[in-house]
VMD Tcl script that draws the C-alpha trace (Angstrom):
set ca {
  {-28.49 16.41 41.21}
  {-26.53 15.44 44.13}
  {-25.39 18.62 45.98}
  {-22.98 19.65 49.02}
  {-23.74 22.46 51.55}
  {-20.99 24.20 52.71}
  {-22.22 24.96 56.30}
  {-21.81 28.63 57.04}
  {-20.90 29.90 52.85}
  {-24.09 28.83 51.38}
  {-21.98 28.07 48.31}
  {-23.60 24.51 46.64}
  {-20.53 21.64 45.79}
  {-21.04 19.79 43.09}
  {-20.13 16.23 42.49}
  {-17.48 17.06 40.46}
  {-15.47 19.07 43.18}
  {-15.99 15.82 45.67}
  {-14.41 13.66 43.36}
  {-11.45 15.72 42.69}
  {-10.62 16.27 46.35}
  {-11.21 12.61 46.54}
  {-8.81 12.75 44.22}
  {-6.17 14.71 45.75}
  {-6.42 12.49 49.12}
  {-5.89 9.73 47.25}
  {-2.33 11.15 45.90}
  {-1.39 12.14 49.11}
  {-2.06 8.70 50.36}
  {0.50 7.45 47.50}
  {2.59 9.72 48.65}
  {3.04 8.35 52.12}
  {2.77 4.82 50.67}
  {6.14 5.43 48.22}
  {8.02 6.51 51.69}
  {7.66 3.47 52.69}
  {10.17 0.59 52.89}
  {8.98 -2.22 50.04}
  {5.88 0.14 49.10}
  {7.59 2.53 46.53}
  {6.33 0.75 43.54}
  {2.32 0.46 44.53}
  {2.34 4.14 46.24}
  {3.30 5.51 42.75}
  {0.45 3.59 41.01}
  {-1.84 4.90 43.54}
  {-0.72 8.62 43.63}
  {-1.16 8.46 39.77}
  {-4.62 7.16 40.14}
  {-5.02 9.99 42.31}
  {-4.24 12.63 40.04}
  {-6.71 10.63 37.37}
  {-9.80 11.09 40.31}
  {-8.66 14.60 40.12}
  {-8.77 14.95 36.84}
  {-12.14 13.34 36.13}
  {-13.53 15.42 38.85}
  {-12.60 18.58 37.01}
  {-14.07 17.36 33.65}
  {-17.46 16.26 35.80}
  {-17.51 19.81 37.57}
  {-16.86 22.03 34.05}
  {-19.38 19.74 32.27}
  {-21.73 20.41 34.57}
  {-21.04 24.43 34.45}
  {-21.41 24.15 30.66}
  {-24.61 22.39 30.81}
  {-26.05 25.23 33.37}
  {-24.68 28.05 31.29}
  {-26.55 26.21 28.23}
  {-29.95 26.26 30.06}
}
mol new
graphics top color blue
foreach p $ca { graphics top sphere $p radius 0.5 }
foreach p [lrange $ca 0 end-1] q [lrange $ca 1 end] { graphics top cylinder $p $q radius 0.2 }
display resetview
């Protein structure tokens, strides 16, 4: 299992929580993209794939907490 370490917290990331900040940059990049001139249309798509990375991030990350409370 593939595993951040947050320097300092000792408090383990999981995969799930990268992708949805992924995520969340992502939308902020389509944000900036739809204030610009002749961009509107593509920053929109992007922002909404954005909130998708989020969201699949958030179904990885409480999968994976279901799975360890299983064990």
């Amino acid at each position: 299992m593939s595993t951040l370490l947050v320097p300092g917290r000792g408090v383990h990331l999981g995969r799930g929580t990268a992708v949805a900040v992924c995520g969340v940059s992502v939308s902020v990049f389509g944000l900036i993209l739809t204030q610009l001139v002749g961009l509107a249309g593509f920053g929109v798509l992007v922002g909404l794939a954005g909130v998708g990375l989020s969201f699949v991030g958030a179904v990885i990350e409480a999968d994976r907490e279901r799975f360890a409370i299983a064990r």
